[in-house]
N, C-alpha and C positions, 0 to 999 in steps of 0.2 A: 179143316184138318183136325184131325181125330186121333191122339194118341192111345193106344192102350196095351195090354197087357196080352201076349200073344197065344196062340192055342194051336193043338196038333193041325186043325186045318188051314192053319195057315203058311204049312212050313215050304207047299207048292210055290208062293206065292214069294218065300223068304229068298228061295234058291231063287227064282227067274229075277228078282233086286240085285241078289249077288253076282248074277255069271253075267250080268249088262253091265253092273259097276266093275265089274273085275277087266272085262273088255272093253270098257273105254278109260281103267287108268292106269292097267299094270301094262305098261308095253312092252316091258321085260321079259314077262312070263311069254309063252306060246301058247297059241289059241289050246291046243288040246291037252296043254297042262292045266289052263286056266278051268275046264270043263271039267277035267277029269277030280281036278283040287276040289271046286264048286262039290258037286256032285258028293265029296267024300267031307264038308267039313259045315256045311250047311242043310243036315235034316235034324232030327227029332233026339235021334241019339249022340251028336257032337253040342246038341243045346238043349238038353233034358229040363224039360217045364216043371217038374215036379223037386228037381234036386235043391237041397236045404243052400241058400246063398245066389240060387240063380235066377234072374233078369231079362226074360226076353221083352223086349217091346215092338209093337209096330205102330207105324207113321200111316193111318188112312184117309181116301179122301174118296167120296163116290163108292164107297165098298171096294176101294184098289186099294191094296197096300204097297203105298211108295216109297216106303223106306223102314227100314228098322234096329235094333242095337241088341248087344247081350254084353252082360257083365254076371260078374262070380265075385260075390262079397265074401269072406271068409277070414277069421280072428279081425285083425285091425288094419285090412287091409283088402280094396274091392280091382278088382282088374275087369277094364274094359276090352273086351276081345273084339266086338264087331261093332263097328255104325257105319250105315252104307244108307246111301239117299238113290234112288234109280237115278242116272246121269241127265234126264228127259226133266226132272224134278229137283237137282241141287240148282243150287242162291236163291231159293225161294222160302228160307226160313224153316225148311223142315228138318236139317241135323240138327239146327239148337232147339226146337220143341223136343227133341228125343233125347236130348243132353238134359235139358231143364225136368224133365219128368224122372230120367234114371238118377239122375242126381238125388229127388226125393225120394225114389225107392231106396238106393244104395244107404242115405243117411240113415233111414231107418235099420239100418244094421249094425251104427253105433262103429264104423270103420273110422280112422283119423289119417288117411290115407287114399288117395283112389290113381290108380297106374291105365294106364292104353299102349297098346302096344300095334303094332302097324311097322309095315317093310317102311325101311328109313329111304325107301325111294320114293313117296308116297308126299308129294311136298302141300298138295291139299291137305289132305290129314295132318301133317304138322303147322301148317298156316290154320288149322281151324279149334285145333288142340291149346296151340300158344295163344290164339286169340282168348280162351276161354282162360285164361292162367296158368292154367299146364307147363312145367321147364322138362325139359331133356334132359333124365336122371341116368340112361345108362342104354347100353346098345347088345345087339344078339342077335341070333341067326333061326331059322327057321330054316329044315331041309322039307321040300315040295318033289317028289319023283327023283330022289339020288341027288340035285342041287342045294345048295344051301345058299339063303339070300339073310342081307345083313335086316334087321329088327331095328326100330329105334323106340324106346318106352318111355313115355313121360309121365309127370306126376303131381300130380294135386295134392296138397295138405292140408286137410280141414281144420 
């Protein structure tokens, strides 16, 4: 397994991680919201490689990219937006290599703070957030196609 730092051609590869993790955990959403989301919040311009504070990583293995993260460090405070593992590929240790690596990138921005945010229906993500230290600091909503679904954001204090 091979973490690194991710690049425009990879973003084929970012989306087809997401729209499989999204369809095997959000059973809330419907399939053609889940595609249509996918599509609109996973390319190159919703996770701009070049912008001052931003974080893309991927998780590779064999030249696949099976999973990967983005975060936005900015003043004293870093927000973890995405970490998704393909569903074929979680409890095999590849979310915490991708946790352990953004963690060194993010400290390198001198933040005393790092927040994740994720649908508070998402009970993996908060089982894998709290495992890592993380508490449940506050809640909020996200509207996807006219709905709005509840956020749950937790938070690490360096």
């Amino acid at each position: 397994m091979h973490v690194r730092s991710a690049t425009t051609d990879d973003f084929e590869a970012i989306t087809a991680v997401a729209r499989a993790t999204w369809h095997d955990t959000y059973d809330e959403l419907e399939a053609e919201t889940i595609d249509r989301t996918v599509d609109d919040w996973y390319t190159d311009d919703s996770m701009p490689l070049e912008a001052p504070g931003t974080i893309v990583l991927v998780a590779e293995e064999d030249s696949e990219v099976v999973g990967f993260t983005h975060a936005v460090a900015q003043g004293d405070k870093a927000d973890i937006l995405r970490m998704y593992v393909h569903p074929d590929r979680q409890g095999e240790g590849i979310g915490s290599q991708l946790h352990e690596r953004l963690i060194a990138e993010i400290e390198s921005y001198d933040v005393d703070r790092i927040r994740s945010i994720d649908f508070a229906f998402n009970d993996a993500s908060r089982t894998f957030y709290e495992g890592l230290g993380f508490e449940q600091t506050d809640e909020g909503e996200v509207e996807i196609d006219g709905d709005y679904y509840p956020e749950a954001v937790y938070t690490l204090e360096l």
